[in-house]
Kinemage of the C-alpha trace (Angstrom):
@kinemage 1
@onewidth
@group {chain A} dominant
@subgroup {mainchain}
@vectorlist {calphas} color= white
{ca unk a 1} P -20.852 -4.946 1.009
{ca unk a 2} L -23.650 -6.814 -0.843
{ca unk a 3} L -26.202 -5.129 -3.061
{ca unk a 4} L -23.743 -2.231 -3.904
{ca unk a 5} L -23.307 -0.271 -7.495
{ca unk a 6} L -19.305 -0.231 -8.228
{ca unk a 7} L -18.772 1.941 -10.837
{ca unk a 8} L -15.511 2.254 -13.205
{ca unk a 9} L -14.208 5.390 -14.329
{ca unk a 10} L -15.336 6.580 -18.079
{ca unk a 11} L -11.524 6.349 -19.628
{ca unk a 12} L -11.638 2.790 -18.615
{ca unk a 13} L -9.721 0.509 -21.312
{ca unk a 14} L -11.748 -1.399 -23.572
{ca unk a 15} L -10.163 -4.294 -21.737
{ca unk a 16} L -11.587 -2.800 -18.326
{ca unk a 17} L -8.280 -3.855 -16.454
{ca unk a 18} L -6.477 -2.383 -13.876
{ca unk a 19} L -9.211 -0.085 -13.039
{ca unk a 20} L -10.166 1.186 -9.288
{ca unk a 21} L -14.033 0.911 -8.485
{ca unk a 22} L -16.011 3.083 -6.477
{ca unk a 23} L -19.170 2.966 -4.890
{ca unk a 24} L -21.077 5.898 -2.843
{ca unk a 25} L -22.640 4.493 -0.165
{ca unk a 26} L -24.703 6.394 2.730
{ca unk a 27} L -21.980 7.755 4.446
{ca unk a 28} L -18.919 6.888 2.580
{ca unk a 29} L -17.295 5.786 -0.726
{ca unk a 30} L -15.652 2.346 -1.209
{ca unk a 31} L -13.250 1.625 -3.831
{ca unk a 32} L -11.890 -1.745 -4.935
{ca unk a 33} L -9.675 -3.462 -7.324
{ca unk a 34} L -11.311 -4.583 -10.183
{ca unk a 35} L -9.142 -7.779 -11.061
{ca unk a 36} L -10.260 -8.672 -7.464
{ca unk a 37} L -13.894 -7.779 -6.831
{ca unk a 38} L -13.851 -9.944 -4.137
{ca unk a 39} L -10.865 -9.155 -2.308
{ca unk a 40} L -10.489 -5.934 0.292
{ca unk a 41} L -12.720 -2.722 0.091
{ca unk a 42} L -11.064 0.394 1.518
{ca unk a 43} L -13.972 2.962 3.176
{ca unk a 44} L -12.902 6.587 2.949
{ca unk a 45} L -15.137 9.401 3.922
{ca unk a 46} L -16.632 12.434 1.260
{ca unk a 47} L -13.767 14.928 2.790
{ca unk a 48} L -10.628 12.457 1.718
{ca unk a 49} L -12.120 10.960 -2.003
{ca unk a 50} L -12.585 14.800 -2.519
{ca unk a 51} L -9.560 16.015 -1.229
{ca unk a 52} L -7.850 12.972 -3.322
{ca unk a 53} L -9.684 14.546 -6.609
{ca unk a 54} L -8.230 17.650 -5.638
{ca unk a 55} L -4.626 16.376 -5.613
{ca unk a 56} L -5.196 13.950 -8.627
{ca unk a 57} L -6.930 17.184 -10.738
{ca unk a 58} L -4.139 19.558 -9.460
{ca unk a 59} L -1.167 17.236 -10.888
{ca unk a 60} L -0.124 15.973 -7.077
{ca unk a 61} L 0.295 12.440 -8.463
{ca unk a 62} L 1.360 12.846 -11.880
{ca unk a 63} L 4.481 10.668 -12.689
{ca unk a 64} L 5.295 12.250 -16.097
């Protein structure tokens, strides 16, 4: 995946560690580790990163 815009979210620490990149590509997103741009991209299509907002926005994953 050359030539792609990876994009961190906006409450990224000053720091920008530990952060999970995305890029929107044609036909699906790819998200990465940001300590290892270079290591494995995971491809998901539209319906799963926006049924993962969903969950993430309702609370699903909250660990509090």
């Amino acid at each position: 995946m050359e030539d792609v815009k990876w994009r961190k979210a906006s409450r990224t620490t000053a720091n920008g560690e530990n952060c999970v990149e995305l890029a929107r590509l044609p036909s699906f997103v790819a998200c990465r580790d940001s300590k290892a741009p270079d290591g494995p991209k995971h491809r998901f299509s539209f319906v799963e990163m926006a049924t993962l907002f969903k969950a993430i926005k309702n609370g699903d994953y909250d660990l509090s």
